[in-house]
TIKOL-644415 format. One record per residue (C-alpha): x, y, z. Coordinates in steps of 0.02 Angstrom, whole numbers, plus 50000, padded with zeros to 5 digits. Example, Ala and Ser with C-alpha at 12.3 -4.5 7.8 and 13.67 -1.06 7.14 Angstrom:
% residues 2
506154977550390;506844994750357;
END
This chain:
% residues 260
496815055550420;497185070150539;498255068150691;499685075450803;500645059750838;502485054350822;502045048750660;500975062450557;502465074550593;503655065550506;504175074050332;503595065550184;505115062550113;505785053650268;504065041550288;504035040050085;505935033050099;505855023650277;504395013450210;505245009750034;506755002850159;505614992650283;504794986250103;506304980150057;506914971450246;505194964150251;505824953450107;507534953150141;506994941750318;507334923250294;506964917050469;505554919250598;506534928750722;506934941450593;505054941250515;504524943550722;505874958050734;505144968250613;503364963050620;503454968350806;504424985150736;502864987750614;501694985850732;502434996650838;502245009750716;500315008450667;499815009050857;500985025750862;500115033450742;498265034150860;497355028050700;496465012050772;497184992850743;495444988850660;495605001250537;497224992150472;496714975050478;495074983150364;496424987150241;496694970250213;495184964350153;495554970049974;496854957949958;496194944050056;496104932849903;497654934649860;498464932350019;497474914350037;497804908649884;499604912349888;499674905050076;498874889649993;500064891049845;501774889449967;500924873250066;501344862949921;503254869549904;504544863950022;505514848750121;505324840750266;504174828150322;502474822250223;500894827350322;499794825750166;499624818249991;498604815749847;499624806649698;500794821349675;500424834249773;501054834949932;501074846350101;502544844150202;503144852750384;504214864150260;502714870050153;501544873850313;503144884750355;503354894150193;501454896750195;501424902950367;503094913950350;502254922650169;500414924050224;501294936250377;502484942150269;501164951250144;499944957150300;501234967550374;501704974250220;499964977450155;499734986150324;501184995050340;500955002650177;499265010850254;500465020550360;501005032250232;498965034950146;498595037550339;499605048750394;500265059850233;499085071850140;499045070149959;499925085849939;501465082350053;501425065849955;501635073149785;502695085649858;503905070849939;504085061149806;504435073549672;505855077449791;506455060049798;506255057949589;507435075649564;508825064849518;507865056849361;507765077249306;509595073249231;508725060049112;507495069849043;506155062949138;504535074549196;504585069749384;503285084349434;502095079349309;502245060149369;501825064049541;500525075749493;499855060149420;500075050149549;499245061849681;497535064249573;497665044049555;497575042949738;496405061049784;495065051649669;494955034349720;493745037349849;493105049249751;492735034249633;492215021549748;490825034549808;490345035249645;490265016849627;489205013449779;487795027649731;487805019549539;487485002849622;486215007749747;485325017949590;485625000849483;484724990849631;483115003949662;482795001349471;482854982149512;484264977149464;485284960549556;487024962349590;487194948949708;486314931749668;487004919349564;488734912549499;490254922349465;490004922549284;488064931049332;488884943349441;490194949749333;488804953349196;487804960049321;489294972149356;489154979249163;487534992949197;488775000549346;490444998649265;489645010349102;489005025849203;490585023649307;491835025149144;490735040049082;490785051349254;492685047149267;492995053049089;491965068849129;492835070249292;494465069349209;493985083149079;493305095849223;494925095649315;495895096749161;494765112849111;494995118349291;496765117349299;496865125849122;495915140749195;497285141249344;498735145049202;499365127449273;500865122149151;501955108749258;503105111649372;504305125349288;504415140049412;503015134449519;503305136849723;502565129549857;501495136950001;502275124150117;504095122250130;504595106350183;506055105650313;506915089050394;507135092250573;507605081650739;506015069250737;506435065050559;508335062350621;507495051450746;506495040550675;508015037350531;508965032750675;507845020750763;507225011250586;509175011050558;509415001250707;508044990550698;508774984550500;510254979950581;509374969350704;508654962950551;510154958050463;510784949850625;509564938450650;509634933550477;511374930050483;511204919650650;509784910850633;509514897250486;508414902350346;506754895950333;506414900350148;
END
């Protein structure tokens, strides 16, 4: 998505590496304070980047399910005192914790990780991480053709779901349900979309691969780029500031006891 803020002019390679980093410190906090620090630090972050808060919390709706059931999952794990039981399962003041501190945990970084699809264009993307990948070069490993890969993954999944929603509206003029009944009816259901879809992404897959035959593409081996990609001061910035806000991280997990 478009935009001028503090954010979007980050360089890829920066945002690609900053958000691997807050990744990892979102699971490296063992304590509330430290989960507040850099939830407050993440949220900080989205609003910066003039998106919309909506927009984010819409991201989350594709793993709902699996954010519920592994909230419900963490009730029935920990100490502390018994506020429910059923022969021998059990919810204690420790579970409701763990299941509170994971369930907020996974949002922010489920919506955190929107940050980067937001704000980076595909190309800067592909471009960033190939950077990042250079040193697997010395192993042999084909790092421009892997995020080449990656970046037509992510350029055609909307591409795909628009696809999906015209094969379904098309399914339901000829009168077909997708809707009623049990789980079991639905997933059948799902089998007259789920063909045509396969089909148009294999033909998909063998225009581009025509197209990009036709534009001499052969990997990465003396190809240049029409966009150079530079680090300057707002990069140096916002290393700074996330470096800071880690170490607040780490503090607070040393000071305050852990609650998983």
């Amino acid at each position: 998505m478009p935009g001028k803020s503090f954010i979007h002019r980050i360089d890829a390679r920066a945002k690609i590496f900053l958000l691997l980093m807050l990744l990892v410190f979102i699971f490296v906090c063992r304590n509330f304070v430290s989960l507040a620090a850099i939830s407050l630090f993440s949220l900080i972050i989205i609003l910066m980047t003039k998106i919309g808060f909506i927009k984010y919390l819409k991201s989350l709706k594709y793993i709902l399910a699996i954010i519920i059931f592994t909230g419900i999952l963490n009730l029935f794990y920990g100490s502390g005192d018994v506020l429910w039981q059923w022969q021998f399962l059990k919810i204690t003041s420790g579970g409701v914790n763990n299941a509170i501190f994971i369930t907020i945990r996974i949002s922010v970084m489920m919506m955190v990780s929107s940050v980067l699809t937001y704000t980076t264009s595909p190309t800067d993307l592909t471009d960033g991480l190939e950077w990042l990948m250079k040193p697997l070069k010395l192993l042999g490993v084909k790092v421009h053709d892997i995020a080449m890969v990656m970046t037509i993954a992510i350029r055609f999944i909307p591409v795909l779901l628009g696809e999906t929603d015209k094969i379904m509206n098309a399914q339901k003029s000829r009168g077909a349900d997708l809707e009623s009944g049990n789980v079991f009816r639905r997933v059948k259901a799902l089998v007259p979309v789920l063909i045509p879809l396969i089909v148009s992404s294999f033909k998909r897959a063998g225009d581009l691969a025509v197209a990009m035959e036709c534009r001499c593409y052969n990997g990465g081996n003396g190809r240049t780029r029409m966009k150079i990609m530079r680090f300057t001061f707002t990069d140096v910035i916002a290393l700074i500031i996330s470096v800071l806000i880690f170490g607040t991280v780490i503090y607070f997990n040393i000071v305050y006891p852990a609650v998983i």
